[in-house]
C-alpha positions as CSV (number, residue, x, y, z in Angstrom):
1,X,17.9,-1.3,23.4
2,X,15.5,-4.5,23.7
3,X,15.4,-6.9,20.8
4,X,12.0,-6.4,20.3
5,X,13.0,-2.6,19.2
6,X,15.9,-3.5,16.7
7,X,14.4,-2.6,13.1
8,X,14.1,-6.3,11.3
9,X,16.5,-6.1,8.5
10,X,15.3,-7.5,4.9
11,X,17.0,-10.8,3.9
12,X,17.2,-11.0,0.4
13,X,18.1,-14.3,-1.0
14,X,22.2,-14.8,-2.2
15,X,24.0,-16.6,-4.2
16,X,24.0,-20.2,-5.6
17,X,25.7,-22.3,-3.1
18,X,25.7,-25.3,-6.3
19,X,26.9,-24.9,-9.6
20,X,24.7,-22.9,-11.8
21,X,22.5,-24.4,-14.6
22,X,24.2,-23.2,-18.1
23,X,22.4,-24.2,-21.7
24,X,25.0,-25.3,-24.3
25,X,26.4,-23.3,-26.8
26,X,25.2,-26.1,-29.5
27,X,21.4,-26.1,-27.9
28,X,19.0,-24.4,-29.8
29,X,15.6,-22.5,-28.9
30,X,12.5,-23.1,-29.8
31,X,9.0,-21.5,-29.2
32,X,5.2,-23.5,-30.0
33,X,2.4,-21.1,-29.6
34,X,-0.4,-23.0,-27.2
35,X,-4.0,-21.6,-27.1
36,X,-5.5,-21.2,-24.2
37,X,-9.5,-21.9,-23.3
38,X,-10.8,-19.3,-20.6
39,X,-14.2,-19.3,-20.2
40,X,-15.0,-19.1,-17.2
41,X,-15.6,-15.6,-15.7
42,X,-13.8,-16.0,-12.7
43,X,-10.8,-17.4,-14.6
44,X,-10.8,-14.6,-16.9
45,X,-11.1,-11.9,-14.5
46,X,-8.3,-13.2,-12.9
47,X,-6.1,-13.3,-16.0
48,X,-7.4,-9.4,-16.8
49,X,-6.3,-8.4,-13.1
50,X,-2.9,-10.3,-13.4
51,X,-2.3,-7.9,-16.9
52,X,-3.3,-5.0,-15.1
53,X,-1.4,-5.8,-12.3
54,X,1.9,-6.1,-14.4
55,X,1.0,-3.5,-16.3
56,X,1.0,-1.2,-13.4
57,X,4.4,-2.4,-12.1
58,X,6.2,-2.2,-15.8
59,X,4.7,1.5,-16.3
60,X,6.1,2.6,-13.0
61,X,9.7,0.7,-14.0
62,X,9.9,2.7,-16.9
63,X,9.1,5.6,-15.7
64,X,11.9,5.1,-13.0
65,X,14.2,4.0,-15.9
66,X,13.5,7.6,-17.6
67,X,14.1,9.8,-14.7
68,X,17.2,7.3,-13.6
69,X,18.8,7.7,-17.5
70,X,18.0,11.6,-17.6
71,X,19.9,11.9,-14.1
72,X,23.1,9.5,-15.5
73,X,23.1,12.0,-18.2
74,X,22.9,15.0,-16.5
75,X,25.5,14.0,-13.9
76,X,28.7,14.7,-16.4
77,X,30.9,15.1,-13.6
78,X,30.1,12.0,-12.0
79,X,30.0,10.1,-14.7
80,X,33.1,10.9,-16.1
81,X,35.1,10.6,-12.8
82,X,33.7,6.8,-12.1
83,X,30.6,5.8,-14.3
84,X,29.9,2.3,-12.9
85,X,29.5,3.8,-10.0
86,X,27.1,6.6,-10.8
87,X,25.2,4.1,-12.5
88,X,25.5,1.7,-9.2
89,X,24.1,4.6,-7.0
90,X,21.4,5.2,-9.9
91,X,20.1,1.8,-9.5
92,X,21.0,1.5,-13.3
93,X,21.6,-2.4,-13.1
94,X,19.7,-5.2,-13.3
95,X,19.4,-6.1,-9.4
96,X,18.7,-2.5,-9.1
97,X,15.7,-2.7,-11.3
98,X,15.3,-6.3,-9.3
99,X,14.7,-4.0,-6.1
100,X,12.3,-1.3,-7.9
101,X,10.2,-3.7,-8.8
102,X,10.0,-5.2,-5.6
103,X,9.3,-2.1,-3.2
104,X,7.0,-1.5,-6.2
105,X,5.2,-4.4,-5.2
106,X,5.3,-4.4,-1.6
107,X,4.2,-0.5,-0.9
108,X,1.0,-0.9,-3.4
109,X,-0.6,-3.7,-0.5
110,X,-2.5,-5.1,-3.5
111,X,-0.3,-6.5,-6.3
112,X,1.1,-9.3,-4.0
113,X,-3.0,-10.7,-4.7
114,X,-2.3,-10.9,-8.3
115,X,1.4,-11.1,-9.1
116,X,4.5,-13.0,-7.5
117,X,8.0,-11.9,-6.9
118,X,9.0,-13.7,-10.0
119,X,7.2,-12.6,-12.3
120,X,7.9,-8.9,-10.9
121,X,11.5,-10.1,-10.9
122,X,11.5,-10.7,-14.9
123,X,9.2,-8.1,-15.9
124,X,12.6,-5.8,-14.4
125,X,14.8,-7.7,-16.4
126,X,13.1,-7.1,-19.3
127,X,12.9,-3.3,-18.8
128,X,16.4,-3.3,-17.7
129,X,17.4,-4.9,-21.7
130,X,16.1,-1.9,-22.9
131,X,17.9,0.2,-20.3
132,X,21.2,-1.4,-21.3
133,X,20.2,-1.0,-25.2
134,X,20.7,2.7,-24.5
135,X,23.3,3.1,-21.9
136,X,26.0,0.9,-23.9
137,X,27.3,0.3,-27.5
138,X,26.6,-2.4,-29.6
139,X,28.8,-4.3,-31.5
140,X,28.3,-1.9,-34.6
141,X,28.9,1.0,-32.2
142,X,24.8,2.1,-32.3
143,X,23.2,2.7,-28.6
144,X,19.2,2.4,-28.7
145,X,17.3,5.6,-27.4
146,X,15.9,6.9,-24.5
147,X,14.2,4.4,-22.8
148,X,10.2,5.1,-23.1
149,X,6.9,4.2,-21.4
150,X,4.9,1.9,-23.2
151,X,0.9,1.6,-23.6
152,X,-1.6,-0.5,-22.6
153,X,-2.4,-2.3,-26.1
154,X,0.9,-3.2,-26.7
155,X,1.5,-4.5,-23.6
156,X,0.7,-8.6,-24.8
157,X,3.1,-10.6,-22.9
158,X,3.9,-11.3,-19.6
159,X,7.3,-13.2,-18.9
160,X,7.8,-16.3,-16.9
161,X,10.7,-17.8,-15.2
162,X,12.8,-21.0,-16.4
163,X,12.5,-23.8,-15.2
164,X,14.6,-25.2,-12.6
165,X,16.9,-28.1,-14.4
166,X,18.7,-28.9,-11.3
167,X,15.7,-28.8,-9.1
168,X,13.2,-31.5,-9.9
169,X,10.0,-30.4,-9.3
170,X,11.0,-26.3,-9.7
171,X,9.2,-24.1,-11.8
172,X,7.7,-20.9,-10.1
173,X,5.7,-19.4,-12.2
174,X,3.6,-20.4,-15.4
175,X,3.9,-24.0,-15.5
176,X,3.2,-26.7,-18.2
177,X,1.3,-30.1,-16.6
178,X,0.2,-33.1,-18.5
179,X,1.2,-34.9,-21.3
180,X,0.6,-35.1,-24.9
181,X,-0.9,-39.2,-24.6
182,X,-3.0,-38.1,-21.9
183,X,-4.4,-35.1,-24.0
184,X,-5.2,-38.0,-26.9
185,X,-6.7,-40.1,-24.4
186,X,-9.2,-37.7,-22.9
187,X,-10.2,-36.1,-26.3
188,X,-9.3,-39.0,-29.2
189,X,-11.8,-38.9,-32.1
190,X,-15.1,-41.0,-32.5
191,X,-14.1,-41.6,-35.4
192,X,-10.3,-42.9,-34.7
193,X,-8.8,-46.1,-34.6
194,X,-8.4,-48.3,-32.0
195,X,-5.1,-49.2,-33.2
196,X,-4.0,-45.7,-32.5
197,X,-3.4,-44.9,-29.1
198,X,0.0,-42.6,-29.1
199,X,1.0,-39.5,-30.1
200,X,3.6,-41.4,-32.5
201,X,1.0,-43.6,-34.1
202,X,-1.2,-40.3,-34.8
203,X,2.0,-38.3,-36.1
204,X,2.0,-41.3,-38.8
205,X,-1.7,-40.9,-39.7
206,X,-2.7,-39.2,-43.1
207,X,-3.0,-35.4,-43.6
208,X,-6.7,-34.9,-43.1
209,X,-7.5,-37.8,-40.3
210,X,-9.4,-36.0,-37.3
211,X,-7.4,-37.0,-34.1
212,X,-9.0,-34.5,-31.5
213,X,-12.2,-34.0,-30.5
214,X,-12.3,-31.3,-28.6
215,X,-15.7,-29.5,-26.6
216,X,-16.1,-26.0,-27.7
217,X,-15.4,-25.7,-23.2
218,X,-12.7,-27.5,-22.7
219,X,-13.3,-28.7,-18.6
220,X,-10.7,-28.3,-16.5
221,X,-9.2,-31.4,-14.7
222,X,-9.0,-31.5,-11.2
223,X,-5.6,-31.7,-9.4
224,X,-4.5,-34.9,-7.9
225,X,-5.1,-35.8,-4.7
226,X,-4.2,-38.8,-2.2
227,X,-0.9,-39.8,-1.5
228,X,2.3,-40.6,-4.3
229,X,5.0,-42.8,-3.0
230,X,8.5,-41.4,-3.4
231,X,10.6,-44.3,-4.5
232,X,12.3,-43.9,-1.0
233,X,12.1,-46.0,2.3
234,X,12.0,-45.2,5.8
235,X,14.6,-46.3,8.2
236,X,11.7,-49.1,9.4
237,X,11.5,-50.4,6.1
238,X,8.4,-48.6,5.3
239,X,7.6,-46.8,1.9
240,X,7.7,-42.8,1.9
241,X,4.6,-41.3,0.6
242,X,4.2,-37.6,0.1
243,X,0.8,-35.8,-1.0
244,X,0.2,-35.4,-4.7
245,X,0.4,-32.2,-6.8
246,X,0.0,-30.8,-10.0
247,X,3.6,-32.3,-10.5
248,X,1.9,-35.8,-10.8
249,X,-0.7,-35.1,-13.4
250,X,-0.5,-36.9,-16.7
251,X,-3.9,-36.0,-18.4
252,X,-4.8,-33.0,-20.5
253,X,-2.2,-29.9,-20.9
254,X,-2.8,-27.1,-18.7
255,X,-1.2,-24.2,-17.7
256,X,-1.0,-23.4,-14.2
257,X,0.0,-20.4,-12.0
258,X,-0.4,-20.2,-8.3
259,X,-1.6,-16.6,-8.2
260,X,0.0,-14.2,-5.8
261,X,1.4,-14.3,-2.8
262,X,-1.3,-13.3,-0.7
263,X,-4.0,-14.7,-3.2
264,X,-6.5,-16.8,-1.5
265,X,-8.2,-17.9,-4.7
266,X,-6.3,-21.2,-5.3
267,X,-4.2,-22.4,-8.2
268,X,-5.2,-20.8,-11.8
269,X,-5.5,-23.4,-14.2
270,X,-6.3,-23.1,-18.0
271,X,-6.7,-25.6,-20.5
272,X,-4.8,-26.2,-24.0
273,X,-6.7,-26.3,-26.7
274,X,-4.5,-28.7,-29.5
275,X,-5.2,-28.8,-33.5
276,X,-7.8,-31.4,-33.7
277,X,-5.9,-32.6,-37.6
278,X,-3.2,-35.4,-38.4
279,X,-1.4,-33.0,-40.1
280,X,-0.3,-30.7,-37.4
281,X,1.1,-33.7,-35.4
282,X,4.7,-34.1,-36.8
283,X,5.0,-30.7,-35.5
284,X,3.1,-30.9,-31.4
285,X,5.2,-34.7,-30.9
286,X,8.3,-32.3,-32.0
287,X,7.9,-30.2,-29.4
288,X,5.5,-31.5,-26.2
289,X,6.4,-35.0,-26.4
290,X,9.2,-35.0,-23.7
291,X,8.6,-32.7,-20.9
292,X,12.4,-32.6,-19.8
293,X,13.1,-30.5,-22.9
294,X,10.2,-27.8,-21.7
295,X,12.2,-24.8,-20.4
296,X,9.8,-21.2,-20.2
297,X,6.4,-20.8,-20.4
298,X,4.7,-17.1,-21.1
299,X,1.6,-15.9,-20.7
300,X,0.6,-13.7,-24.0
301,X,-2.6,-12.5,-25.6
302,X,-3.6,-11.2,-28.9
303,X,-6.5,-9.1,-30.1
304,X,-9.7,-11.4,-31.1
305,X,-12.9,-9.7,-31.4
306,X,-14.7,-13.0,-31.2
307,X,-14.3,-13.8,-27.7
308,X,-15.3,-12.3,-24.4
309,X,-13.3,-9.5,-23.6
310,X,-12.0,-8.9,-26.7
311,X,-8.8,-10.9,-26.0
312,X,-7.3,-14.4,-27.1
313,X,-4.6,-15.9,-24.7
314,X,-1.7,-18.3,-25.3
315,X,1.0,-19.6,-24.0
316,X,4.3,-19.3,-25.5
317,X,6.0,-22.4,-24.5
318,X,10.0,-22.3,-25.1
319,X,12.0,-25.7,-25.4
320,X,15.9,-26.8,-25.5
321,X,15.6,-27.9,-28.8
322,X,15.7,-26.6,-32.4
323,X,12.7,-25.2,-34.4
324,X,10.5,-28.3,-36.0
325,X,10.7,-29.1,-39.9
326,X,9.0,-31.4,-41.8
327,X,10.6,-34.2,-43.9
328,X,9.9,-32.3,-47.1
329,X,11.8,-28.7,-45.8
330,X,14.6,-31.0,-44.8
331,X,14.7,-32.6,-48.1
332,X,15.3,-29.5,-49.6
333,X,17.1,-28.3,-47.6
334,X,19.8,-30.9,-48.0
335,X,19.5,-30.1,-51.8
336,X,20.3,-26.5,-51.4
337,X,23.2,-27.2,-49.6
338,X,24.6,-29.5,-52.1
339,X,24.6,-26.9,-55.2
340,X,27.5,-25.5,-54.7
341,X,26.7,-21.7,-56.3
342,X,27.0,-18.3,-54.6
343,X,24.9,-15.3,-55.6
344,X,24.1,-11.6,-55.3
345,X,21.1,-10.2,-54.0
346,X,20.0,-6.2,-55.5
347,X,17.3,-5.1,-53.8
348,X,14.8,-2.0,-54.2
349,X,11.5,-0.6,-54.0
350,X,9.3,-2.5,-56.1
351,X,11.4,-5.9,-56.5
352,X,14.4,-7.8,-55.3
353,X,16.9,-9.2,-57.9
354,X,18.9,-12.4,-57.4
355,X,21.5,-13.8,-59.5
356,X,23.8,-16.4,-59.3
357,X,26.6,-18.7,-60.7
358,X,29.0,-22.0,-59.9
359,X,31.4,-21.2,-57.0
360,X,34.1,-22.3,-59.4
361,X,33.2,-19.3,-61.8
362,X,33.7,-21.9,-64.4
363,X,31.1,-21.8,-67.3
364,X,31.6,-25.3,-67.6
365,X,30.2,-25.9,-64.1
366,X,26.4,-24.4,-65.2
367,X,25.2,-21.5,-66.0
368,X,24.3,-18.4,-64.5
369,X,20.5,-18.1,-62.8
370,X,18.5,-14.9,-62.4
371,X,15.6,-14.4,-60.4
372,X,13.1,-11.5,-60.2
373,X,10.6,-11.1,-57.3
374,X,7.8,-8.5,-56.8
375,X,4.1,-8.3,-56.7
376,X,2.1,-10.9,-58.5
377,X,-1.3,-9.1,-59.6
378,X,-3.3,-11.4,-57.3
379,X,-1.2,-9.7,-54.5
380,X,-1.8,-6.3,-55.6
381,X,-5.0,-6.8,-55.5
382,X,-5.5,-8.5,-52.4
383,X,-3.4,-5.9,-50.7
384,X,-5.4,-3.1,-52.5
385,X,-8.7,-4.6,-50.7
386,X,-7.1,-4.9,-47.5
387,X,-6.0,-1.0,-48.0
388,X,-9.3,0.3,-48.6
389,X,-10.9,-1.9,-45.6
390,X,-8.1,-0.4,-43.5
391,X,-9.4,3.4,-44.4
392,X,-12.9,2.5,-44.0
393,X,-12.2,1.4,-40.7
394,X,-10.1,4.7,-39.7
395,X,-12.7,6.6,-41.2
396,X,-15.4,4.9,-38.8
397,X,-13.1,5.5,-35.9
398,X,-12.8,9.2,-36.4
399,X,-16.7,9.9,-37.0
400,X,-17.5,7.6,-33.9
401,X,-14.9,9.8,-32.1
402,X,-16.4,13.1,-33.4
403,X,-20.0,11.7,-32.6
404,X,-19.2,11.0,-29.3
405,X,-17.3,14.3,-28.4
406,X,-18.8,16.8,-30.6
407,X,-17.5,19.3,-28.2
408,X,-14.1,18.7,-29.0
409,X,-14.5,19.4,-32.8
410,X,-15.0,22.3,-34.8
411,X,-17.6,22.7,-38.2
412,X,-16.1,22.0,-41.3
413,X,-16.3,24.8,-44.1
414,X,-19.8,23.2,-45.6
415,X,-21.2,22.7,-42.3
416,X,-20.3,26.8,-41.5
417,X,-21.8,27.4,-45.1
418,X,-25.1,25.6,-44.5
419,X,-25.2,27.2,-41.0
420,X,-25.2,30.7,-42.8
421,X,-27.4,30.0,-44.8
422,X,-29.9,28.7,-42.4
423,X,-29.4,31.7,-40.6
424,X,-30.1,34.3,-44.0
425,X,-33.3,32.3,-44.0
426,X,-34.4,32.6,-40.7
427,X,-34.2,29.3,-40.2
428,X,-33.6,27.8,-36.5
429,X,-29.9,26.8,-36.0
430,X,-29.2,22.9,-36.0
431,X,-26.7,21.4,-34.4
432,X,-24.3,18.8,-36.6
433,X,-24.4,15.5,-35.1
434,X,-20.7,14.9,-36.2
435,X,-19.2,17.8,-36.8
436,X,-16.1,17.6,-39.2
437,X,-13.9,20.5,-38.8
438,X,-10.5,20.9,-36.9
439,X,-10.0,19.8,-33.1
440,X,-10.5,22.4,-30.3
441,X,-6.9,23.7,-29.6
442,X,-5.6,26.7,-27.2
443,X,-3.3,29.3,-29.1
444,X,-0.3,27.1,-28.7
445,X,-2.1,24.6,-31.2
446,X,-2.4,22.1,-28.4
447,X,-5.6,20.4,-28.3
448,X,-7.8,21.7,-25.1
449,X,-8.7,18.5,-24.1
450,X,-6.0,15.4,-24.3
451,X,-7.7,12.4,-26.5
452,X,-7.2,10.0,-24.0
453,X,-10.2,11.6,-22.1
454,X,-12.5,11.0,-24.6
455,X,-15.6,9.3,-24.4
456,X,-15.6,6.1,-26.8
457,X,-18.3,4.2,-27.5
458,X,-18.4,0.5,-27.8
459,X,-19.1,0.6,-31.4
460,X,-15.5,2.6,-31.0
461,X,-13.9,0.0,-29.2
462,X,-14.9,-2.7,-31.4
463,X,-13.7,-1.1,-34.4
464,X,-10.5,-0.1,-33.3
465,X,-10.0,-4.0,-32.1
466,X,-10.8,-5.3,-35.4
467,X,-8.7,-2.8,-36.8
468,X,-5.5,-4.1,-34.5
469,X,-6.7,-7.6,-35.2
470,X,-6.4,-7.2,-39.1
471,X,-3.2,-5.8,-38.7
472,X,-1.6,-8.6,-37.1
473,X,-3.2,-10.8,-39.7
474,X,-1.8,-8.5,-42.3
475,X,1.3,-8.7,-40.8
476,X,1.5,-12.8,-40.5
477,X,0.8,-12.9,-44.1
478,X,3.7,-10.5,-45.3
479,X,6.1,-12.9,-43.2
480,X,4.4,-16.2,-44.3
481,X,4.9,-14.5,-48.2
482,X,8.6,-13.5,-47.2
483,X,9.5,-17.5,-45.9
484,X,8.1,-19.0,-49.1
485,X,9.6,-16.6,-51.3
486,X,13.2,-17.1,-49.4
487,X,12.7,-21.1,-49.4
488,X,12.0,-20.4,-53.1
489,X,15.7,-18.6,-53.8
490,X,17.9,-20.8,-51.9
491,X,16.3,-23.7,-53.5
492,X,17.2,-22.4,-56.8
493,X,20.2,-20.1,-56.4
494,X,22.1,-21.9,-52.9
495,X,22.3,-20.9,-49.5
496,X,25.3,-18.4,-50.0
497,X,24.7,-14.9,-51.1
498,X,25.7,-11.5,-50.6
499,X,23.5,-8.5,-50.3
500,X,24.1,-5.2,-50.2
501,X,24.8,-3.8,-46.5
502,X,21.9,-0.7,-46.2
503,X,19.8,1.0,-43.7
504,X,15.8,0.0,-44.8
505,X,14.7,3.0,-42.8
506,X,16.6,5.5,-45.2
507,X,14.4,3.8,-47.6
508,X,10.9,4.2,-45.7
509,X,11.6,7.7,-44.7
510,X,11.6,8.3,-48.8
511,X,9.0,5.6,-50.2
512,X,7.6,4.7,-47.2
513,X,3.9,3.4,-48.9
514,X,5.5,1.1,-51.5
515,X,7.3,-0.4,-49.0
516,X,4.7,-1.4,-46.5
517,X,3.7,-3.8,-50.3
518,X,6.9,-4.7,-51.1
519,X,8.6,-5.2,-47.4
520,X,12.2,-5.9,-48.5
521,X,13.7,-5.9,-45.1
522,X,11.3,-8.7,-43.9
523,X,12.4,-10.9,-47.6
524,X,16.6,-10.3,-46.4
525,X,15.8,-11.3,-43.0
526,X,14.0,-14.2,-44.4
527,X,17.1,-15.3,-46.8
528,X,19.2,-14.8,-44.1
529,X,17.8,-17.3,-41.9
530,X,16.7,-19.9,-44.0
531,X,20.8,-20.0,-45.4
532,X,21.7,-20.3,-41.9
533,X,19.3,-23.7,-41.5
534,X,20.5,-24.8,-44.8
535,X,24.2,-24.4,-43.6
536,X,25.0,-21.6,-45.5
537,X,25.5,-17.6,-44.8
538,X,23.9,-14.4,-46.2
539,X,27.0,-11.7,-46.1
540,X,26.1,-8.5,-46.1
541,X,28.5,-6.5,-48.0
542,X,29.3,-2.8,-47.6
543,X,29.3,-0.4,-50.7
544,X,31.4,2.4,-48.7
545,X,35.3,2.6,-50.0
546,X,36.1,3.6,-46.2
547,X,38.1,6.1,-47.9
548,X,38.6,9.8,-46.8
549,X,36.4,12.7,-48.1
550,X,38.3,14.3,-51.1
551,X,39.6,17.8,-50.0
């Protein structure tokens, strides 16, 4: 056979030939949420095609992961002769979701514009966590369920790839250029200083001194250009020089993605937008002060009815070190760690009970400490409000829908009753512009036509994105309530407690609705990790004896 007939075969890349880049077991994580100014159209049609894009190549994943766990399971013989390898010839492993993805991308001829092989490459590690959730135990001996296929409005973040830290000059998909003096440079105040030209001279400013002064556009620098000497010489003596890239930029942050692989539209580039205040600096020279400690970089968005397309983007940039606190947290914190008490934590519906005494169970030590938390009537209030906006909302939803598809609906029992009596008049028949009885459904109760073909208006779609949009604010503002109410008990009762060892969602399948006020799994998890920064523990404690059933 000529070697002009032999079938190429695909090279796929192998192993590390060096030794592998580990993060120590003492480094922590860190994530700092970094809006991001798009614009322009062009730039923001590009970021909606890359979300489709992904979007289209996690859908199919999951539906592969589906059919791929339903076989597993149905294969009992298989599976209990030699289950790795069922799984193996299932693709049920990571590089097998690895190759999905990429035959995914290759046979559709127009992802590879949008999307690269990394970022197809982590999108399958992600679906293959929740694979794994459900094919193996955990450490309490729970497996997850069936894997499922997600929808479009919850699909908000896009994963990037680390960092190379043993590559200088590695990082293949989102990327994080500039630096933090070069963004104080180009947009420092009218109003500043002169004296203060770095990012540790405006960390030390008072708590309301404008730093920023940022355009309502923020313009996007251009990439560097010309020629960068290397540091390294020829063997004539002579200076190597190599051409410049973004690599070399030390102005404003941006974040930068090179687009797909067969993208001819150039580098994407989209600018930071900083907190303009004094205040906020502790916190940005924490974490965007040395680049060396930027690992991974993710593209997300959030609902925001306020810009153009109804979305807001960040980027989620992760760092190798621990989470920022300011000197007041750490002051006390370092007094909660030196009372040396434990406590008990009860909690229910409507409130959470703490109570606490010396670790020496000595009276002479101090006395014992209760605490009672539950709704203040300002927060019974405010969440009343925020209820009743929330039905309003629904409400304008379904009579939108039922105006736009009045096909789909039924009369209700007035409408039928003014109808009749139209009719005993002799009146002409009118049609109800938004009808309000029951959906059309067949006689097995299914509705006739799926409610994903609806028409929706875009008074429709703007109501249902302000409805998302207060929901996450609703849902910021029961975690910002749970971390002061936490930094309030370990402050008074210590940072080691015991609480009772329950399932919540016992609990919200019986008082679901006074939960959603009270949210006492979001106050535990809360305690629990604020004793953990303080140096202490939150044990949960089982009430079960272990014992055998009486007979």
């Amino acid at each position: 056979m000529p070697t002009s007939d032999v079938p190429a075969v695909r090279r796929f890349r192998g192993k590390n030939k060096g030794e592998r880049w580990k993060r120590g077991e003492d480094t922590e994580l860190a994530v700092i949420r970094l809006p991001l100014d798009v614009h322009r159209l062009h730039d923001l049609q590009r970021v909606e095609n890359l979300y489709s894009a992904m979007w289209s190549i996690k859908r199919a994943l999951q539906r592969d992961a589906r059919a791929a766990v339903d076989a597993y399971w149905a294969g009992d013989m298989r599976r209990k002769a030699d289950a790795k390898t069922w799984r193996q010839a299932l693709g049920l492993s990571r590089e097998g979701m690895e190759r999905r993805a990429y035959q995914h991308m290759e046979r559709s001829k127009h992802l590879s514009h949008h999307v690269t092989k990394a970022l197809v490459m982590h999108q399958a590690d992600e679906v293959w966590e929740g694979i794994a959730r459900h094919l193996f135990l955990d450490a309490t001996g729970r497996r997850f369920g069936r894997p499922k296929t997600g929808r479009w409005w919850d699909h908000t973040r896009i994963p990037g790839r680390a960092r190379s830290h043993t590559t200088a000059r590695k990082w293949e998909t989102f990327r994080l250029h500039g630096a933090l003096a070069g963004h104080l440079a180009a947009y420092r105040h009218r109003g500043l200083s002169p004296a203060v030209t770095t990012p540790e001279q405006a960390a030390a400013l008072p708590t309301g001194t404008s730093v920023l002064e940022q355009p309502r556009r923020l313009p996007i620098p251009d990439r560097p250009f010309g020629r960068v000497p290397t540091g390294e010489a020829t063997s004539k003596g002579a200076p190597k020089t190599r051409a410049a890239t973004w690599w070399d930029h030390t102005g404003t942050l941006v974040l930068v993605f090179t687009g797909g692989a067969d993208s001819q539209r150039g580098d994407l580039v989209l600018p930071v937008r900083l907190p303009s205040g004094a205040g906020r600096w502790p916190r940005l020279l924490h974490f965007l002060n040395d680049p060396d400690s930027w690992h991974k970089a993710d593209l997300v968005r959030r609902r925001d009815t306020s810009v153009p397309g109804g979305w807001a983007y960040e980027a989620h940039l992760m760092v190798l070190a621990g989470g920022y606190a300011s000197p007041g947290t750490r002051g006390r914190r370092k007094a909660a760690a030196a009372r040396a008490r434990v406590g008990g934590i009860d909690g229910n519906v409507s409130n959470l009970s703490v109570v606490s005494f010396p670790n020496t169970f000595d009276p002479a030590d101090g006395e014992s400490q209760t605490s009672r938390i539950g709704l203040t009537d300002d927060e019974r209030a405010a969440l009343a409000k925020a209820q009743r906006k929330e039905r309003g909302r629904k409400r304008a939803l379904d009579r939108s829908r039922r105006a736009t598809n009045p096909n789909q609906y039924g009369m209700s029992k007035r409408q039928q009753a003014r109808a009749e009596r139209r009719g005993a008049a002799g009146l002409p028949a009118r049609q109800a512009e938004v009808p309000g009885g029951a959906r059309a459904v067949n006689t097995a109760g299914i509705p006739k036509q799926a409610y994903r073909r609806d028409a929706l208006s875009a008074g429709y779609r703007l109501n249902r994105a302000k409805l998302a949009e207060a929901a996450a604010t609703l849902a910021a503002e029961k975690d910002h309530r749970a971390r002061r109410i936490a930094a309030r008990i370990i402050t008074d009762h210590g940072a080691n407690l015991t609480v009772e060892d329950c399932d919540i969602r016992t609990w919200y399948r019986l008082w679901g609705k006074a939960l959603q006020a009270t949210t006492p799994g979001r106050l535990i998890t809360a305690i629990s990790h604020e004793c953990e920064k303080t140096g202490g523990r939150l044990l949960r404690a089982s009430t079960s004896t272990g014992l055998p059933p009486e007979k």
